[in-house]
Residue, then its C-alpha position, 0 to 999 in steps of 0.5 A: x500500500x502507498x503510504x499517503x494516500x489512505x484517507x487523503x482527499x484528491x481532486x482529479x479533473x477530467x475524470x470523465x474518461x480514460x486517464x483522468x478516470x482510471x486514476x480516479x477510480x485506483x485512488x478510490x480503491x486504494x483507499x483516497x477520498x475523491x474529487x472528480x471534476x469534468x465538463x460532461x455530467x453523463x460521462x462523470x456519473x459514469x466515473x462516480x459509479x465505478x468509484x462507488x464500490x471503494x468510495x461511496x461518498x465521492x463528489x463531484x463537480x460539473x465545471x468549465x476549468x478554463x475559469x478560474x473560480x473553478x478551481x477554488x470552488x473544487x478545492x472549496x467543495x472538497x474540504x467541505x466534503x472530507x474536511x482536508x485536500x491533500x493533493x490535484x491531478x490535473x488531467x483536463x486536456x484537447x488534443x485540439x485540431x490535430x493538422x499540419x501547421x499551414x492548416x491550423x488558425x489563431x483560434x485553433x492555438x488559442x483553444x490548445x493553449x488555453x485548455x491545455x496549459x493555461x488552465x493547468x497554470x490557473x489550477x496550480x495557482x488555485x492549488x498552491x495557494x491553499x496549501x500555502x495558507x493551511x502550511x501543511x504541504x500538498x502534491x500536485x501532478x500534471x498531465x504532460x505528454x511525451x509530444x512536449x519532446x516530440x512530434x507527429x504530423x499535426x501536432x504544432x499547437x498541441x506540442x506547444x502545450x504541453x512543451x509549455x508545462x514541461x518547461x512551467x514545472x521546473x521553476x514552479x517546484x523551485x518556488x512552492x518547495x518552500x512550502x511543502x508542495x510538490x509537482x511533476x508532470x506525468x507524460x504519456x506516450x501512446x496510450x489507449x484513449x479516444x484522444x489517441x484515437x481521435x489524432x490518428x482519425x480512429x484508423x485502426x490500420x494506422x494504430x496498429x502501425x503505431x502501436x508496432x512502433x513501441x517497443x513493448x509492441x503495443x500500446x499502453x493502457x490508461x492504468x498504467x498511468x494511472x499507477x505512476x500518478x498514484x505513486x507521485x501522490x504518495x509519500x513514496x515520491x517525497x523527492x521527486x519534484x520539478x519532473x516530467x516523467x514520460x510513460x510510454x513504454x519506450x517509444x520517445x527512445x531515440x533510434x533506429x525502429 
């Protein structure tokens, strides 16, 4: 069992599906208490039903987290709750209009930029702030992607992104060490989820040519990182901070395929 996540309270955004859910739910079963906060009420039923069976009382919260009063009010809403928070996921995200460069608008960067990194920066101020004043520390984990360091075809404005948060989380674990905080990036390379779908146009051919790529021969599952993020939440990571740590079974390795 990891130590530090039995009876604290986490807030996972974007939980209505892959990632985000399967992070939500492991928490629960490992004995947290959650938070789970999506745009989509139905999907984030959905989660709260697959929590149920290990978190009876988990809370939700419908919310656009491009506005900056959700993240206080998330936070707010899970201290009333469970009467402490302890530590953020935060996994809301668009793999936005995933086109070559000359095909992309102002408006299509804009939406990438803002829903990727703007509102991770929004949360982690939010987040930050809290522990601060309550000088009992926290953990905070992003969600990055291993396009940060990377690149397909149509991923100008998301790498961009999340190019942002991998650069973002160095001087900001620098800053909030001071006040017990911790943050890392989690970066997912080619996993199982509709937004993996989504950029490859849901091409089952083309998946599987990308899945042979890896190493492992496939692709990952969204538990898999979910496992790395309950372990960055944990007291097991108490010295990791200000990193971006990649999961992708070894696809972003450099050489010959």
């Amino acid at each position: 069992m990891l130590e530090g996540i039995k009876e604290h309270a986490f807030l996972v955004t974007g939980a209505s599906a892959g990632i985000g859910q399967a992070t939500a739910v492991l928490l629960a079963k490992l004995g947290a208490k959650v938070t789970i906060l999506a745009r989509r009420e139905n999907e984030l039923l959905q989660t709260l039903e697959m929590i149920k069976p290990y978190a009876d009382d988990a809370s939700y919260l419908v919310a656009d987290i491009n506005q900056h009063n959700v993240h206080h009010q998330a936070i707010e809403q899970t201290v009333a709750k469970y009467g402490r928070f302890d530590g953020a996921f935060n996994n809301v995200g668009t793999i936005g209009n995933f086109a070559p460069l000359l095909e992309q608008s102002e408006a299509d960067f804009d939406r990438t930029l803002t829903t990727n990194t703007k509102s991770i920066w929004l949360a982690v101020q939010a987040q930050a702030r809290y522990f601060k004043e309550q000088q009992n520390g926290g953990v905070i984990v992003n969600t990055s992607s291993w396009l940060a360091n990377g690149g397909l075809i149509g991923s100008t404005c998301y790498s961009a992104s999340k190019g942002a948060l991998d650069a973002f989380i160095r001087p900001a674990a620098l800053e909030l060490s001071q006040y017990g905080i911790r943050i890392n990036n989690i970066n997912p390379g080619g996993i199982d989820t509709q937004m993996t779908r989504k950029a490859f146009n849901h091409d089952e051919t083309v998946l599987q040519k990308f899945a042979n790529q890896h190493p492992r021969g496939c692709l990952g599952s969204c538990l898999d990182v979910a496992n790395t993020v309950a372990f960055l939440l944990s007291d097991a990571a108490v010295n990791i901070t200000g990193q971006s740590i990649t999961v992708d079974g070894g696809y972003a390795i450099a050489g010959q395929r």
